[in-house]
C-alpha positions, -999 to +999 in steps of 0.1 A: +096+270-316+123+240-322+126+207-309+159+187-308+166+148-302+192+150-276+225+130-279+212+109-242+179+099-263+154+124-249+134+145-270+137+188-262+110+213-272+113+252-268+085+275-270+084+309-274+070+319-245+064+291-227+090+268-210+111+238-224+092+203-225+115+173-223+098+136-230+118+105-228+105+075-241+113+036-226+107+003-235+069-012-223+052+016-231+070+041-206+073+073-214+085+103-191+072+139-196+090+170-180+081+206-176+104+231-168+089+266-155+123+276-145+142+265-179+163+242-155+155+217-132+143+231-100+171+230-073+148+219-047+138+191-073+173+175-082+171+144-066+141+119-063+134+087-040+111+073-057+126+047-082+148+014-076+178+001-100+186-034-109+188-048-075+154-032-062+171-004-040+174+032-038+202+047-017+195+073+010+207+106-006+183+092-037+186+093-080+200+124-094+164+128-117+192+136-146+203+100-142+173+079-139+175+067-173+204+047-164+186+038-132+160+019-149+179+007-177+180-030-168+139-029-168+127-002-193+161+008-215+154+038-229+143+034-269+145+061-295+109+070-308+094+073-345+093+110-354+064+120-381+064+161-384+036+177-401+026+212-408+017+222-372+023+189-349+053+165-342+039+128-341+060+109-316+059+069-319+072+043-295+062+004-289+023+004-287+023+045-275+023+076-299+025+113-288+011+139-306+029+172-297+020+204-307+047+227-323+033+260-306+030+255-271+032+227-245+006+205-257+004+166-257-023+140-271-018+100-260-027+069-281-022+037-273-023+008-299-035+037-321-066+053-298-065+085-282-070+083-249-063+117-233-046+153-244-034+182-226-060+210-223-052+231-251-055+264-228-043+254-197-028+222-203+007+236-182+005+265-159+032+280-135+023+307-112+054+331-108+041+346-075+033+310-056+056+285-072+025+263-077+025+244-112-007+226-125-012+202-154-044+200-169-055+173-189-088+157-209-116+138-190-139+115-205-177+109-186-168+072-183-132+077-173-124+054-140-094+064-117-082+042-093-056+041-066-043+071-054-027+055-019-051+057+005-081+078+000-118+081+013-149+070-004-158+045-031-130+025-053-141+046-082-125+085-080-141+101-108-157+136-097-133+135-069-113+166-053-079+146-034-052+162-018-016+145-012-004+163+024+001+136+050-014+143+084-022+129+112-062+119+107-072+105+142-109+094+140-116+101+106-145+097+084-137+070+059-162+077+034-155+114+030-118+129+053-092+138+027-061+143+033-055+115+050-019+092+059-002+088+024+013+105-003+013+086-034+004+107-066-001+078-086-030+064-107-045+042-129-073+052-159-098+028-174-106+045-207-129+030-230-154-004-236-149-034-252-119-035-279-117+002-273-113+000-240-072+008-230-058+014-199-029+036-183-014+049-152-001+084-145+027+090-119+035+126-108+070+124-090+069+147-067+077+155-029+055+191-029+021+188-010-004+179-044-035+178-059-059+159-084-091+175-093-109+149-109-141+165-121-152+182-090-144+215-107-162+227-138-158+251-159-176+258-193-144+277-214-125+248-208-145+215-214-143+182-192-109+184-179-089+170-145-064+189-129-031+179-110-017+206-090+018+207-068+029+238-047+065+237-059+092+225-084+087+209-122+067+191-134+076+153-137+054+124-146+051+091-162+030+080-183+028+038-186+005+021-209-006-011-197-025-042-218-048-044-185-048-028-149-025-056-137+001-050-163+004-010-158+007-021-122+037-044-127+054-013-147+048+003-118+061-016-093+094-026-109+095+016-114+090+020-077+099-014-061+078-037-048+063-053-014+090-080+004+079-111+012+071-106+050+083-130+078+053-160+080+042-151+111+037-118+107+003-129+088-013-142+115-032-124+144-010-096+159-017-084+193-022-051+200-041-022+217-028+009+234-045-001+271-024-034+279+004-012+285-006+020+299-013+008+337+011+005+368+019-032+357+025-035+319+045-071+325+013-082+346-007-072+314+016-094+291+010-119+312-025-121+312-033-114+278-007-142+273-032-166+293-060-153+275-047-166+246-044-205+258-077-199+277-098-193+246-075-209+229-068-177+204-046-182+178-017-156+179+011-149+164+030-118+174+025-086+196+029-049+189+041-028+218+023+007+217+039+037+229+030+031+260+062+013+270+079+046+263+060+065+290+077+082+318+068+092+348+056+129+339+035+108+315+051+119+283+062+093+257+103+097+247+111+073+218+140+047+226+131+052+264+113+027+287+091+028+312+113+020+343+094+027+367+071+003+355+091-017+329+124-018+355+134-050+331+127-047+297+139-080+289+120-098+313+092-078+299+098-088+261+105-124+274+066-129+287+056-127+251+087-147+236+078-177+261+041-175+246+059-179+214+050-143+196+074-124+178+071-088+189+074-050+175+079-015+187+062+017+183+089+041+172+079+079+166+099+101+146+091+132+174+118+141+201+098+162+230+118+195+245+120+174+274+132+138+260+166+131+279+180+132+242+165+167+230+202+179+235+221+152+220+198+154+193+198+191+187+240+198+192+247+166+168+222+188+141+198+158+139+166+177+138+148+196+113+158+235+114+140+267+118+134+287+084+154+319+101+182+297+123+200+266+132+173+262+160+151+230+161+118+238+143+093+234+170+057+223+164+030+207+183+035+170+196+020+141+219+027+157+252+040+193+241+063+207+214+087+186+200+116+188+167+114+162+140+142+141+130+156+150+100+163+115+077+177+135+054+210+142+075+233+105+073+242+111+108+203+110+118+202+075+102+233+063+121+217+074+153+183+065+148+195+023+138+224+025+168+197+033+192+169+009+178+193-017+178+208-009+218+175+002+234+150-020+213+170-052+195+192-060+230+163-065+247+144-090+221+120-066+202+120-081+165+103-055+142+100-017+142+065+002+140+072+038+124+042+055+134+032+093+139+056+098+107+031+120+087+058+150+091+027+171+087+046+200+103+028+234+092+062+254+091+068+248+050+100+267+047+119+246+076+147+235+068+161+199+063+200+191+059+193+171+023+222+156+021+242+188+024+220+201+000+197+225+024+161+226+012+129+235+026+107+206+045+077+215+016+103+201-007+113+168+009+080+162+039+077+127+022+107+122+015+117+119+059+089+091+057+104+070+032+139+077+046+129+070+082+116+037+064+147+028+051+162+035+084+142+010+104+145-011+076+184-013+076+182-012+112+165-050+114+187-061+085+217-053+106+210-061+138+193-097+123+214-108+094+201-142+090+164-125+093+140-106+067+136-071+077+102-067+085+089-030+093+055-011+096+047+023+089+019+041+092+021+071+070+036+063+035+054+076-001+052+065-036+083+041-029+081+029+006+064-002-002+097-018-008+108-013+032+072-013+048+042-032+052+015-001+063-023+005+075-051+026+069-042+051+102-068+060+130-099+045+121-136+053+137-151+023+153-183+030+131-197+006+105-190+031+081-153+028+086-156-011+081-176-006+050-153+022+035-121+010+049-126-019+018-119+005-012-095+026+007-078-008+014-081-015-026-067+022-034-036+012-014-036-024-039-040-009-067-008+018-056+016-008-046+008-020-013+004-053-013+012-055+029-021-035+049-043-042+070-070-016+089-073-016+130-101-044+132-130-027+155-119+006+148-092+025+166-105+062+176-141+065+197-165+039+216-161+003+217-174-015+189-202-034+199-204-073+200-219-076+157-200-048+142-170-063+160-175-097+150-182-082+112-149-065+115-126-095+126-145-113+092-141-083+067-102-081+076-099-121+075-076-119+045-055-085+045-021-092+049-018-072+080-046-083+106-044-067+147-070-056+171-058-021+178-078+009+194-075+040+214-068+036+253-107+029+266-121+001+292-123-028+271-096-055+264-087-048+226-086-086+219-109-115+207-122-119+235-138-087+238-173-097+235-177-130+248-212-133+231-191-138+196-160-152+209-172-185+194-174-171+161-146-148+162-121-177+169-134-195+143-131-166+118-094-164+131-084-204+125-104-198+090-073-171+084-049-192+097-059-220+077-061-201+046-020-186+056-004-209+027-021-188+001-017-154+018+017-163+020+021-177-017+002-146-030+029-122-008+057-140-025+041-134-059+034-097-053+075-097-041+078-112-080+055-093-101+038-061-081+006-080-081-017-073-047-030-100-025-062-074-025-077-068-059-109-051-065-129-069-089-125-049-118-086-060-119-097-092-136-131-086-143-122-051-161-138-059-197-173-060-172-186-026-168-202-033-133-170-041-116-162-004-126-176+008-095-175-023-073-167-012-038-176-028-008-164-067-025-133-079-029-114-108-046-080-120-024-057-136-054-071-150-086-099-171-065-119-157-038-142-133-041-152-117-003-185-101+005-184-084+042-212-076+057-210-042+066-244-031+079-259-039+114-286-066+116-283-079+082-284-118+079-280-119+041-260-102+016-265-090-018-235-095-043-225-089-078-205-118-094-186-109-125-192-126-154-168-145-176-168-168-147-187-195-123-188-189-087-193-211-058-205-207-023-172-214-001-199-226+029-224-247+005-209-251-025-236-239-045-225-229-080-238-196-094-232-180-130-212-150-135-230-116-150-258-116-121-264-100-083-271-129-058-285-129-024-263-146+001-269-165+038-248-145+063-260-157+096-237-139+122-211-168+117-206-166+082-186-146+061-198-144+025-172-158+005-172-172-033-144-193-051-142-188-086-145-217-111-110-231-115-095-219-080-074-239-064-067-227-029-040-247-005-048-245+034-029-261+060-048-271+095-033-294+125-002-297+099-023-315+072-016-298+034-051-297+020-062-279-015-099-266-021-110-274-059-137-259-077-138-272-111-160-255-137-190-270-146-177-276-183-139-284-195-116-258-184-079-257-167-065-236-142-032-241-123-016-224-087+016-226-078+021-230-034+052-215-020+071-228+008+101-218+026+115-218+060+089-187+066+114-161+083+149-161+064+163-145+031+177-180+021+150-182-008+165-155-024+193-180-031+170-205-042+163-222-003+127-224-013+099-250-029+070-242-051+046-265-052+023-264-086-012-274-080-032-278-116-064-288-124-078-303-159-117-305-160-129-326-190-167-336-195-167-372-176-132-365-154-116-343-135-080-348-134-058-332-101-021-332-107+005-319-077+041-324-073+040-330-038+016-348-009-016-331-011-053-336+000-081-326-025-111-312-010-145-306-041-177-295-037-201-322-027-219-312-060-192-324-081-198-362-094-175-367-125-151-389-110-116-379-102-082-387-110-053-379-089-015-376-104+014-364-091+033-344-111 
């Protein structure tokens, strides 16, 4: 055995026996581990996606993984570690993390801020099978371990015990609390080790395009102690290992590894239209136009309208992508213009699948846009919506050049704004079909994630072209580690079931707390029956404040809008001018996520993590620093039980009761009430009939707490330049006073509990 520093900083070890280890260590408590089964970098593994340089981009052919240190130099330069060697082990120090690496074999132990909080199994800790290809790392579990994030998973917020697998696939109708795989592939997490001044807290991210694993305690076996495994069916092994002073902080490391969320276009965070039905009959324009009327009729708020593939269906009732309708869309403009006269901005579903018998299939297939056959140059066939169908192949620059030149001549000319990449799961089962790389040739099992990210990108630099003076705004429904930098996303085909609306809450937070700040779920449930009239109306109030909301569903006789049960269309419109009330802080929290990585959507552990029952606090959620949501998720209740954290007051949002942290309440939640808390402190700006108003909640004692309210024109890039306004809000509670500072026109709105008098200042 020998280990060598290398002259570019990283840190060698041979083995006899066993393959080279490489570990690179970074400012902030980054630190990058590599395995090498081959002795050299895989050739299927020599480039990766999934990081962003100074500017917060990636370029389509991606990082050479030998250059990445220069990559993220202007963030995490790399540092040269501490080395301590003793008789058997070579004790690795950087910043607040140490290494403990065994001299015989491939074997790591972690500390941070001197406590060890994992180690490589000592028997299996790295394992390559020769035959498969398949690699597996295997590390230490402790009983009170919590793992978090994941992307988007099934179940409770909490995956300990879990078996998860990263494939992305097309889940129509799944079951929220238990289907696995599901949309995304995002090997990243977060551990909560520890209590009290023990407690420490890190994430792990395993960069890699190969279909993936994490066994985290599901399997047990006796010889080898509490252990989780991660398991990928290809290449090295290649993770990072961040240290974080709290779950928000690893998630910022993250998220400036990765890249984080754009600020989305204002609008987009109001009430989208949607639905597959208004646009599968004979007269799709007619359909516009009444849904249109609706709107004014109940007077709905709306704010934009997503076109579902049903606009691309021809007359053999197949759906071919950048195709309309004509014989019943003959004008697409005049079609597009019904919704821009109602004032809604509008997007397109765009699928990544071209049909044998799309009029393009040709073009497509001579230019080499599509993926290949393992054995020939042939489009790799494989089942689609309406028959077999080749997948474009993002990977190929001249894919990319067609796929923006026809968004932008059969989409953009006519008035479509936005891009909706759905159907991109590449879930083809053919493994060892081939994809042009960049020249480079490699297997789809290599790069499947990889075509979701790029055909991100593409839409992405589609809009940005076509709109200059606009921010590219785009949707996707499947997702990498990496595309929240181009795409806002959702949690796929849901089941209109009350279980979906209960678990879609910590699948919604596993998507937070993996950089996604921009999701929403398909309110009432897209796949089987209607939703009835209560578990609709409980829908529309869980999804109140994710960043994405729509009304979406499977074709079926019902109008997919808010108006669907007119029993509760009082309290469904009221939920919706609630959201729209509440849009200045959605927005303001959207522009700090662009900033920092931090998610509008936070479970309550993210700033309640020092209390061990927010560990496994599921169906709640906080939105910001402030609010603290209780759905009701269970048909027939009229109250609802919540756990408030402590280290904080709460108040009722509807009452203004006030309630001490550290205790379960029961809560009013007549069928027109959403249970919702504001923390002590919160100051939360809303905006209704064009009056600026700001919700206080002052702790009962002294106490100070500040926001800060951004504004901008809502739809340019200009505040990248500095075209924008924050507005700091700041609150000062003393014993006899409570003193309200702004620097701009506000209202205050208190409790009507509160009596200390108050004192208003402009700052």
């Amino acid at each position: 055995m020998s280990y060598a520093l290398l002259p570019n900083g990283d840190l060698k070890f041979t083995f006899e026996g066993h393959a080279p280890l490489l570990i690179s260590t970074y400012a902030d408590g980054i630190v990058r581990v590599r395995w090498l089964p081959h002795g050299v970098v895989h050739p299927h593994m020599q480039r990766t996606w999934s990081f962003v340089d100074e500017r917060g981009s990636c370029p389509p052919e991606g990082w050479e993984r030998e250059s990445l240190s220069a990559v993220i130099a202007d963030r995490f330069p790399q540092r040269m570690p501490s080395l301590t060697e003793y008789a058997s082990r070579l004790k690795i120090e950087c910043n607040s993390v140490t290494i403990y690496a065994e001299l015989s074999h491939p074997c790591l132990t972690w500390q941070i801020d001197e406590r060890t909080v994992c180690s490589d199994n000592a028997l299996i800790g790295y394992v390559h099978d020769a035959r498969t290809g398949r690699i597996a790392h295997t590390l230490s579990r402790d009983l009170d371990d919590c793992y978090y994030g994941f992307g988007e998973k099934s179940g409770k917020l909490n995956k300990h015990w879990r078996y998860l697998r990263m494939r992305s696939t097309d889940a129509l109708g799944y079951d929220a609390e238990h289907s696995d795989p599901l949309y995304k592939h995002v090997p990243f997490y977060i551990t909560l080790n520890g209590y009290g001044t023990a407690m420490r807290v890190y994430g792990l991210f395993y960069d890699t395009p190969y279909e993936c694993s994490f066994d985290l305690g599901a399997e047990i076996d006796n010889y080898y102690g509490d252990y989780r495994v991660f398991r990928a069916e290809g290449g090295d092994l290649d993770y990072w290992f961040i240290a974080g002073e709290s779950i928000e902080g690893v998630l910022r490391r993250y998220t400036a590894l990765t890249g984080r969320q754009p600020l989305p276009p204002r609008d987009s965070l109001g009430y989208q239209g949607n639905g597959m039905g208004w646009l599968e009959g004979d007269d799709p324009k007619a359909q516009l136009e009444y849904f249109t009327a609706q709107l004014r009729a109940h007077d709905v708020p709306c704010s934009s309208f997503s076109l579902g593939s049903g606009y691309t269906r021809a007359a053999d009732q197949k759906r071919y992508v950048f195709t309309w309708a004509r014989d019943r869309i003959p004008d697409p403009a005049a079609f597009i213009s019904v919704l821009k006269a109602a004032n809604l901005s509008v997007a397109a579903n765009v699928k990544p699948g071209i049909l044998t018998t799309h009029p393009r299939f040709a073009e497509a297939s001579q230019a080499g846009l599509l993926i290949r056959r393992a054995d020939s140059d042939a489009p790799d066939l494989a089942p689609w919506w309406g028959g077999e169908a080749a997948h474009l192949d993002f990977t190929n620059p001249r894919t990319i050049a067609w796929w923006k030149a026809l968004m932008k001549s059969e989409l953009f000319a006519y008035g479509v704004d936005y891009p909706w990449n759905d159907n991109n799961e590449y879930n083809i089962r053919h493994d060892l079909a081939r994809c042009h790389a960049f020249g480079a040739d490699v297997p789809l099992m290599a790069l499947r994630p990889v075509q979701t990210l790029l055909m991100a990108l593409a839409s992405f630099e589609a809009v940005r072209e076509h709109y200059p003076a606009r921010r590219p705004f785009v949707t996707s429904r499947s997702a990498a580690a990496g595309v929240q930098r181009y795409a806002a996303t959702w949690t796929g085909d849901n089941r209109s079931d009350w279980k979906s609306l209960q678990y879609n809450i910590p699948m919604g937070m596993g998507l937070s707390l993996s950089g996604f700040a921009n999701f929403g779920h398909d309110v009432g449930g897209f796949a089987g029956d209607p939703p009835g009239a209560e578990l609709f109306l409980r829908w529309v109030q869980s999804c109140l404040f994710t960043p994405r909301f729509t009304i979406n569903a499977w074709y079926r006789a019902c109008e997919e809008a808010p108006w669907m049960h007119q029993s509760v269309l009082p309290e469904v419109r009221e939920a919706l001018k609630l959201r729209y009330a509440l849009i200045p802080y959605l927005y303001s929290l959207l522009y700090e996520a662009e900033q920092t990585g931090a998610p509008v959507i936070r479970p309550t552990v993210y700033h309640f993590w020092d209390d061990p029952n927010t560990r496994d606090q599921s169906f709640e959620y906080m939105v910001g620093p402030w609010l603290l949501v209780a759905p009701v998720y269970r048909e027939g209740e009229r109250q609802r039980a919540v756990y408030l954290p402590s280290g904080a007051e709460w108040y009722d949002w509807h009452s203004g009761e006030r309630y001490a942290g550290g205790q379960t309440v029961v809560l009013d939640a007549p069928l027109n009430r959403l249970p919702l808390l504001a923390r002590a402190g919160a100051l939360v700006p809303t905006e209704r009939d064009g009056k600026r108003r700001v919700h206080v909640f002052p702790p009962s004692g002294t106490g100070e707490s500040a926001f800060e309210l951004f504004e901008d024109d809502g739809i340019s890039l200009a505040y990248r330049s500095g075209d924008y306004r924050l507005i700091r809000l700041q609150l000062q509670a003393k014993a006899q006073q409570i003193i309200l500072r702004a620097d701009a026109d506000v209202s205050w709105l208190l409790p009507i509990s509160e009596q200390r008098p108050i004192l208003r200042q402009r700052l």
